[in-house]
C-alpha positions as CSV (number, residue, x, y, z in Angstrom):
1,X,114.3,109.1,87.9
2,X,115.6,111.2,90.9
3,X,113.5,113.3,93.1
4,X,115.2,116.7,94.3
5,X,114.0,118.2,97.9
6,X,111.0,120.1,97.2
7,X,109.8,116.7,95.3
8,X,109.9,117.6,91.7
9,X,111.1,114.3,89.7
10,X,113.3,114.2,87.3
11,X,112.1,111.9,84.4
12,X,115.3,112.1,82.0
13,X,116.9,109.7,84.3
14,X,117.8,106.2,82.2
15,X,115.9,104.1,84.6
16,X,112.4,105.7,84.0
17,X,109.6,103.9,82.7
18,X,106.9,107.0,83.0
19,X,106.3,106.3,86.7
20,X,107.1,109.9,88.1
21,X,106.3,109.1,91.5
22,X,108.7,110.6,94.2
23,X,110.8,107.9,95.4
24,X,111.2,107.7,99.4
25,X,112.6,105.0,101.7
26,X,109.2,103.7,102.6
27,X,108.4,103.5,98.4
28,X,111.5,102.3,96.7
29,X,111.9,103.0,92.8
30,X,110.5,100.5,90.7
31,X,108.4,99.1,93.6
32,X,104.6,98.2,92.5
33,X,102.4,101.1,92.5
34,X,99.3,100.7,94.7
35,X,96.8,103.6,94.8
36,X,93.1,104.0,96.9
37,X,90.7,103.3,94.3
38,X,87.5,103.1,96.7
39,X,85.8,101.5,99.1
40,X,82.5,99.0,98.6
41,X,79.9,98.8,101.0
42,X,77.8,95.4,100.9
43,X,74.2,95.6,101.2
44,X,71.2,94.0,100.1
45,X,70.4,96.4,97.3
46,X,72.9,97.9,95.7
47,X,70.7,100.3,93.4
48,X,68.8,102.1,96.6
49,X,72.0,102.9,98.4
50,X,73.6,104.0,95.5
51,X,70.7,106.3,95.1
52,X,71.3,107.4,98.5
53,X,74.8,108.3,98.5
54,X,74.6,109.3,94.7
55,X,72.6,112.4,95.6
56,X,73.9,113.2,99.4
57,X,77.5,113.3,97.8
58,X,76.2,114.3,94.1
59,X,78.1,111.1,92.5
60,X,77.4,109.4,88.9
61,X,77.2,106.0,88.6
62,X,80.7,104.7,86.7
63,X,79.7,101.5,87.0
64,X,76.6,98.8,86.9
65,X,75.3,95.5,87.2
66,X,72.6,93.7,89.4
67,X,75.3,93.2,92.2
68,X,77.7,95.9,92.3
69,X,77.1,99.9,91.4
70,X,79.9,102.2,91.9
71,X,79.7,105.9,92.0
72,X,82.3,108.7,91.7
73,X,84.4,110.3,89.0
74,X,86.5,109.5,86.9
75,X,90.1,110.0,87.7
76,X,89.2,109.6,91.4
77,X,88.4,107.0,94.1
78,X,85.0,105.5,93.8
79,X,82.3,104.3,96.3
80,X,80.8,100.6,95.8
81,X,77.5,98.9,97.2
82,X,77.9,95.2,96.6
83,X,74.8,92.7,97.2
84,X,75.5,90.0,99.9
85,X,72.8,87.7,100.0
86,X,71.4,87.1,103.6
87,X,73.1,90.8,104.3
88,X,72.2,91.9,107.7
89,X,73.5,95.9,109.0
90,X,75.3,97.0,111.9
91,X,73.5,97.3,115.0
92,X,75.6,100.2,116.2
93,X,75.5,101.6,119.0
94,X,74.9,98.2,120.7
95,X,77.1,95.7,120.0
96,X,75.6,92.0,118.5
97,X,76.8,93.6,114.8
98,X,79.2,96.3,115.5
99,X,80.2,98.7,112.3
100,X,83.3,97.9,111.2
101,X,83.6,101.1,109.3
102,X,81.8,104.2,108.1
103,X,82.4,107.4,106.2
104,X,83.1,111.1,107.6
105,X,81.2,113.3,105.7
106,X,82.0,116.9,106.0
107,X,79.0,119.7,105.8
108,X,78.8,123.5,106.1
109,X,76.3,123.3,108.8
110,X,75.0,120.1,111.2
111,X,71.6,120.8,111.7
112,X,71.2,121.1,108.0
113,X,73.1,118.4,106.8
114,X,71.5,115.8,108.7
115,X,68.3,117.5,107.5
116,X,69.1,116.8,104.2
117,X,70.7,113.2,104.7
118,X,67.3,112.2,106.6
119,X,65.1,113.7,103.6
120,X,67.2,111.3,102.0
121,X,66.4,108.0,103.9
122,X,69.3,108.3,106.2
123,X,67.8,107.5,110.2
124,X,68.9,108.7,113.6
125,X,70.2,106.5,115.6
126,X,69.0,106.4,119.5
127,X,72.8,107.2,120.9
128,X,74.5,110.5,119.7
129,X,77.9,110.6,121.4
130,X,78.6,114.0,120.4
131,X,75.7,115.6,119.1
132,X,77.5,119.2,119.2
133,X,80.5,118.0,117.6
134,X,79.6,115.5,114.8
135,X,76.0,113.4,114.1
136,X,75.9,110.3,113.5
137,X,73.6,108.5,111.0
138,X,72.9,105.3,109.5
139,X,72.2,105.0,105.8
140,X,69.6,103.2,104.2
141,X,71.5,99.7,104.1
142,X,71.8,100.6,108.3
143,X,75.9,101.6,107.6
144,X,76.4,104.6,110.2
145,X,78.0,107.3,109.3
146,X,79.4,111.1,110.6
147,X,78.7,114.4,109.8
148,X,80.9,117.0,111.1
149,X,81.2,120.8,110.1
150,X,84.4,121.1,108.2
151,X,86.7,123.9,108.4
């Protein structure tokens, strides 16, 4: 398989094996492909924040059992909520549990996004670095998160 410059591959190559992938010097042919397929949250109840993020992002559930619920489509990177017994949420902004991440969620308009994200159990934290920029929020499970308009 050989890529030209505009990145169109050429699968009539002898060496392909149906991986059309563009080849670069940071991916070499033939290397193992890795691709994003989500990220998991944990929580302590993986059906309510699935419920939660389910309707703010309008997701389906792809998968379920008792312990693990992922949403999204297929075809594209999913969204998991995993139960951790004993789970306890960030304490962001102070700093006993910091986050260790959080999603940026894009909306047409702030006031009404985080309008609809607290009709959906979402909460306010007491700290809003930015409030004219982005808002942040904390999801049921206490996860923050950011809404920002998006261009």
């Amino acid at each position: 398989m050989t890529t030209d410059t505009t990145g169109t591959t050429d699968s009539n190559d002898s060496n392909d094996s149906n991986d059309t992938r563009p080849t670069t010097d940071e991916t070499p042919a033939g290397a193992p492909r890795a691709t994003w397929a989500g990220v998991s949250f944990d929580c302590a109840d993986p059906a309510a924040l699935s419920r939660f993020w389910g309707e703010a992002l309008s997701l389906s559930a792809l998968h379920t059992s008792d312990d693990f619920i992922l949403l999204g489509s297929a075809g594209s990177p999913g969204l998991g909520f995993c139960r951790i017994d004993g789970y306890e949420p960030p304490t962001w902004p102070t700093p006993e549990r910091e986050k260790q991440a959080h999603l940026e969620i894009g909306v047409e308009d702030l006031d009404a996004g985080q309008a609809r994200m607290l009709a959906l159990g979402a909460t306010e934290p007491p700290s809003q670095p930015s409030p004219d920029r982005w808002r942040v929020l904390l999801d049921p499970a206490g996860h923050p998160f950011c809404l920002f308009v998006q261009a």
